[in-house]
SEVEXGU-750673 format. One record per residue (C-alpha): residue number from 1; x, y negated, z negated. Coordinates in steps of 0.05 Angstrom, whole numbers. Layout:
residues N
   num        X        Y        Z
   NUM        X        Y        Z
...
END
This chain:
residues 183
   num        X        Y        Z
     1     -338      852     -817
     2     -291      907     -776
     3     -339      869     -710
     4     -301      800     -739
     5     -238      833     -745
     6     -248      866     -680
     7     -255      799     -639
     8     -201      772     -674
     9     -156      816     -653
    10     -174      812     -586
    11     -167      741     -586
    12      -92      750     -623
    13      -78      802     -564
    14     -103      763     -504
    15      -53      698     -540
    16        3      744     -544
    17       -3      768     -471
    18       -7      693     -443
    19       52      682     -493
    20       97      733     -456
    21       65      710     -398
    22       92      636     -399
    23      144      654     -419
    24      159      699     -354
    25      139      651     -313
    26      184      598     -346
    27      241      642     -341
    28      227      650     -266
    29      227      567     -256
    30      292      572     -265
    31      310      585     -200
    32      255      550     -165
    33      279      496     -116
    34      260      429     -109
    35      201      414      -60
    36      208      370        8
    37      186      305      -22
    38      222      270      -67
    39      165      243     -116
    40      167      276     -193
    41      105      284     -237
    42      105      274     -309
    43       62      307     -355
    44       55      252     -415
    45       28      294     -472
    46      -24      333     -428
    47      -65      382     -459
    48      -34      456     -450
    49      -86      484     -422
    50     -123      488     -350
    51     -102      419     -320
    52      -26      431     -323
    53      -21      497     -284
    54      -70      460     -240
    55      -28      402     -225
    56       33      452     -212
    57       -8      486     -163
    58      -21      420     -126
    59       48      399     -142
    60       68      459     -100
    61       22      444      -43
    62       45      367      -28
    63      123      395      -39
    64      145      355     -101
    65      212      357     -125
    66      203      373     -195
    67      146      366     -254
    68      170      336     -316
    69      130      365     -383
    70      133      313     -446
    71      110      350     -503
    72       72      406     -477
    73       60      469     -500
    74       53      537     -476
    75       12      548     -426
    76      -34      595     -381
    77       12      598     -322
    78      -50      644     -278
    79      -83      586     -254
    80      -25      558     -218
    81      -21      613     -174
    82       48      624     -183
    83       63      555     -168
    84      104      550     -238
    85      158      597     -211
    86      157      556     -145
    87      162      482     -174
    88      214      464     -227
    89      196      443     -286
    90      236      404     -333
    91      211      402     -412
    92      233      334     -456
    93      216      318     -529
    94      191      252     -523
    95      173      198     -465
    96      238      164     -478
    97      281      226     -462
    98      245      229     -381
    99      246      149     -377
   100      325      158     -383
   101      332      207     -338
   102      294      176     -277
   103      314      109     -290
   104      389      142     -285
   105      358      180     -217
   106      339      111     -193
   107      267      127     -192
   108      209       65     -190
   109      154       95     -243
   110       83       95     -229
   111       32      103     -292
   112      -45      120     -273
   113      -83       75     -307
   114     -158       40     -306
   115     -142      -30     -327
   116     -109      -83     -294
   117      -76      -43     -249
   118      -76      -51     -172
   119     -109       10     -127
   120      -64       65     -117
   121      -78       52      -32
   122      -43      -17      -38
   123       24       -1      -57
   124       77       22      -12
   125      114       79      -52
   126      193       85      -39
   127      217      154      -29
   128      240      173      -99
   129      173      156     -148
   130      158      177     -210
   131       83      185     -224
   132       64      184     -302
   133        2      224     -316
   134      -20      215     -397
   135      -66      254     -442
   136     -133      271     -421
   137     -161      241     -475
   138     -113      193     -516
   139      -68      173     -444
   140       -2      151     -440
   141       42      161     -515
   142       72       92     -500
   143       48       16     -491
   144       58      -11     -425
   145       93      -75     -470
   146      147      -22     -477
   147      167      -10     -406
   148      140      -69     -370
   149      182      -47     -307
   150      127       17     -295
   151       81       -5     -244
   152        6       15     -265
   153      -36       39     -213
   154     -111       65     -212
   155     -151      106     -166
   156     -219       60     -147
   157     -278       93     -154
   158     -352       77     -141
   159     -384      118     -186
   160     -413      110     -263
   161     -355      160     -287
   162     -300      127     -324
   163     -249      172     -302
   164     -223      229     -267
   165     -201      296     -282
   166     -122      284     -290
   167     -111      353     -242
   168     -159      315     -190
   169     -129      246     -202
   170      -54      281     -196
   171      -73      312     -130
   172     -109      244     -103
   173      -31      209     -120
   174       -2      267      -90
   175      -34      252      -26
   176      -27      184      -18
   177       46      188      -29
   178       57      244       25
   179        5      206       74
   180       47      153       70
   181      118      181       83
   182       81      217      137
   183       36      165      181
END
């Protein structure tokens, strides 16, 4: 039993240091500046875990201007690489609450998604896009019947895989847009 007990608290230890952890970090992304492009991520309900430091780490790389976190919870900031303090982040409640903000930003919207959408390579992106990433699982917490002025857009593939890993598929959007503002 004191074994159980023992693991447990190891486990309730290692939580509470990537508690204080986050929440360093997040007081840090305070003062991080926005990036040289002018695209915006958002983080529809994402799991909390490895894929969302991930994506901030990429986000950092291809200079975005900001990450926008619907819903999310604490998370392991290490695998960013310090990327969190670097990129800011901006936390909403609810889908509706980062619609109204872009929209008032004059931003187009982008959602990744498999079905009838056209390939991410065939649309020219304007300078200020939004790119919607959703759940890893469930995807985007709103019907496409809801916003019908988001654009969807997929990522072909050639493979028997149905998807891609969201941290991948962020970083393949991520490059397209910055390949295209600089031919």
């Amino acid at each position: 039993m004191s074994e159980k007990l023992s693991a447990r608290q190891l486990r309730r230890k290692r939580h509470e240091q990537l508690l204080r952890a986050y929440e360093k970090n997040r007081r840090r992304n305070l003062l991080a500046q926005p990036g040289v492009h002018d695209f915006i991520l958002v983080l529809d309900h994402l799991k909390a875990g490895y894929n969302v430091p991930k994506i901030f780490r990429s986000a950092e790389a291809f200079g975005a201007r900001e990450v926008q976190l619907i819903d999310i919870g604490p998370f392991d900031p290490s695998p960013a690489k310090g990327a969190f303090r670097q990129v800011p982040a901006r936390f909403f409640g609810d889908f509706d609450e980062s619609h109204s903000d872009l929209m008032q930003r004059g931003y187009q919207l982008y959602a990744l998604s498999p079905d009838n959408s056209r390939p991410l390579h065939e649309e020219q992106f304007p300078r200020s896009s939004a790119f919607i990433f959703g759940h890893e699982e469930l995807g985007l917490s709103f019907s496409a019947s809801e916003y019908p002025h988001i654009q969807h857009l997929h990522i072909p593939q050639f493979g028997q895989v149905q998807s891609l890993n969201v941290s991948i598929a962020a970083s393949i959007v991520m490059y397209e847009y910055t390949r295209q503002m600089h031919p």
